[in-house]
C-alpha positions in Angstrom: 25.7 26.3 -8.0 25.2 29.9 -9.7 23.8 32.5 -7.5 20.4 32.4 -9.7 20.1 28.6 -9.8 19.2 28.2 -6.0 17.0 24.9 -5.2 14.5 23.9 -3.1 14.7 20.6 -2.0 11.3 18.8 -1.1 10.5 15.9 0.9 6.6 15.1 0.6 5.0 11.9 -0.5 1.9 13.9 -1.5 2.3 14.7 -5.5 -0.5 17.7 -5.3 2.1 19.4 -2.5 4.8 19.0 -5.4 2.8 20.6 -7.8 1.4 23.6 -5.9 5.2 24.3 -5.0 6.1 24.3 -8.4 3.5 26.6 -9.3 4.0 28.7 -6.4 7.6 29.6 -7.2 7.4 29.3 -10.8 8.3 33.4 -10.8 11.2 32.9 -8.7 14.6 32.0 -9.9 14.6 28.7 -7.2 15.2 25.4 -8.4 12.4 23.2 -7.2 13.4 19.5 -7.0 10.9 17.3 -5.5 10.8 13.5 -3.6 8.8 11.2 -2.0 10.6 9.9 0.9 13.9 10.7 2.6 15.8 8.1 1.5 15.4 8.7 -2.0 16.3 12.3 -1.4 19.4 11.0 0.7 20.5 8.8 -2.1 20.2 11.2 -5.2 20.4 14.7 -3.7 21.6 15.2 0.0 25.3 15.8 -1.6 24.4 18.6 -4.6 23.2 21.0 -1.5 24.9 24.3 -1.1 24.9 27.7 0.1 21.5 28.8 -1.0 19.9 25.4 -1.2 17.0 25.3 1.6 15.3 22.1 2.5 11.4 21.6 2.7 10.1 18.7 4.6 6.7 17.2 5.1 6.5 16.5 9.3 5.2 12.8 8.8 7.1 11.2 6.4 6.8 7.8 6.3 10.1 5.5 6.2 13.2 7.0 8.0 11.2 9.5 8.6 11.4 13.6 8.8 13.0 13.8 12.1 15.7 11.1 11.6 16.5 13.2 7.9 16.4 16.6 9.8 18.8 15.5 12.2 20.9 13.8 9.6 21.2 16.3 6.7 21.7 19.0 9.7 24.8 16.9 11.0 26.2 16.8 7.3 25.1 20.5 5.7 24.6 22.8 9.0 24.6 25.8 7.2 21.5 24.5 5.1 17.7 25.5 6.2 15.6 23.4 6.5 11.1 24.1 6.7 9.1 21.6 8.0 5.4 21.8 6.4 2.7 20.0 8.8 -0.6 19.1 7.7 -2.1 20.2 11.3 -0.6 22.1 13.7 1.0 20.0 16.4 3.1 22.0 18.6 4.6 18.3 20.2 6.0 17.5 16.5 6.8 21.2 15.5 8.9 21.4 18.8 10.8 18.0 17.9 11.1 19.4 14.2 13.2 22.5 15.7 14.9 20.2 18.4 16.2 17.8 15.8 17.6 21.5 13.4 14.7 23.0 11.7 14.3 26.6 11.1 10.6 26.9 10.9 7.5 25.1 11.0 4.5 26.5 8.7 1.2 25.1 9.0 0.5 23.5 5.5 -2.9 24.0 4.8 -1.7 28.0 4.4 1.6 27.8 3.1 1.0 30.2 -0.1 2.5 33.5 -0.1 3.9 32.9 3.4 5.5 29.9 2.1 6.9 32.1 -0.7 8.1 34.6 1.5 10.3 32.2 4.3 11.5 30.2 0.9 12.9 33.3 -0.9 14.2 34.7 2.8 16.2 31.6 3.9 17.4 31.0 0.6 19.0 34.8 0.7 20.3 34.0 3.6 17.4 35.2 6.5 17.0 33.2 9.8 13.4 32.9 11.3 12.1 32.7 14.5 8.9 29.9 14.2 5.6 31.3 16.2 2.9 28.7 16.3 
């Protein structure tokens, strides 16, 4: 994939989480592709991500699950990032989330322009430290 033509890859059932990330980085030059559960992810897209591609991934999906598709695309892409998003902050599932590979846990109810901001610096290639 072109340097310009980074995607964001989402895992969240909830469609109005879709929509507010595509409006959010609709002035960005990020990709946003979006999904409803892992496995339809894992079947259509888990092999098009690259260097620059970043995962986002609602905590409690339902199905295989967030952890199991953490732990899985991490074993297959370990250079990729992947965000968790949790609808309340639960440091027992945010420390799993990071256990099983993630990068960051942001609290979902204020993911807006700090959203934006760990988005645009994993894709370029910035590692986070979570605080919760």
């Amino acid at each position: 994939m072109h340097a310009s033509h980074q995607t964001l890859f989402v895992v969240d059932p909830n469609h109005a989480v879709h929509d507010a990330l595509v409006t959010l980085l609709e002035p960005t030059d990020l990709v946003v592709e979006c999904f409803q559960t892992a496995e339809t992810f894992l079947a259509t897209c888990a092999s098009r991500m690259v260097d620059g591609s970043c995962l986002l991934v609602e905590a409690e999906l339902p199905g295989l699950g967030s952890l199991a598709l953490i732990r899985q695309v991490r074993a297959q892409y370990p250079c990729i990032p992947i965000v968790v998003l949790i609808s309340t902050l639960n440091n027992d599932i945010a420390v799993e989330a990071l256990k099983a590979g993630a990068i960051d846990v942001i609290d979902k109810p204020h993911f807006g322009v700090h959203l934006l901001d760990r988005i645009l610096g994993v894709t370029a290639g910035a590692s986070y430290a979570t605080t919760f």
